[in-house]
N, C-alpha and C positions, 0 to 999 in steps of 0.2 A: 504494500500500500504506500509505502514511504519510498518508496528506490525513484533512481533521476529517470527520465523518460526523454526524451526527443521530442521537442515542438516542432521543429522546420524542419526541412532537407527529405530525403527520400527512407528518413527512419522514423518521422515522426509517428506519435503514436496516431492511432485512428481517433480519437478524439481530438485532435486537435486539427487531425485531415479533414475532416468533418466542422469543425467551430470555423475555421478559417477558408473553409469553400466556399467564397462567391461573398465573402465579408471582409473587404481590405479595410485597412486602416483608413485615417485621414490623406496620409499620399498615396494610396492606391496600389500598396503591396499588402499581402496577403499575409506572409510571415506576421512572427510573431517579432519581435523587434527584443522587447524587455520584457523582464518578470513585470508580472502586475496587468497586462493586458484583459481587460476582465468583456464577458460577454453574457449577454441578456437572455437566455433562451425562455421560450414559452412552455407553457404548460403542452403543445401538441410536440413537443420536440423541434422548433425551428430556433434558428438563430434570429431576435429580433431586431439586435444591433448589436454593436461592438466599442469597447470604450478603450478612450487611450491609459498609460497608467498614473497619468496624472489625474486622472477623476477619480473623486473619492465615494466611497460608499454612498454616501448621503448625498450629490448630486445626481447620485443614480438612483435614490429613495422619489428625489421630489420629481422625476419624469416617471416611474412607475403609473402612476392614476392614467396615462395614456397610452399605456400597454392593455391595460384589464378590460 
């Protein structure tokens, strides 16, 4: 549960092959850049955005009401 894993490149894990398909960042890559890249998925399992890691919890609390 705790062991390192691969975000990018051709080992990343499927989780992350999957958060990052067709969800680039603000300049328009896919990778994962830095820790902390955090992403919104829904209740049906889609990705509903993607945040950079400078957004903190709680600016991602007060857009929540326009997910639900």
């Amino acid at each position: 549960m705790f062991s390192k894993i691969e975000v990018n490149g051709d080992g990343a894990s499927g989780l992350y092959q999957f958060l990052k398909a067709g969800n680039p960042d603000e300049d328009g890559k896919e990778d994962v850049a830095w820790n902390f890249t955090k992403f919104l998925v829904g209740r049906d399992g889609k990705v509903l955005k993607r945040y950079a890691p400078t957004v903190t919890p709680e600016q991602i609390a007060e857009e929540l009401d326009g997910f639900l």
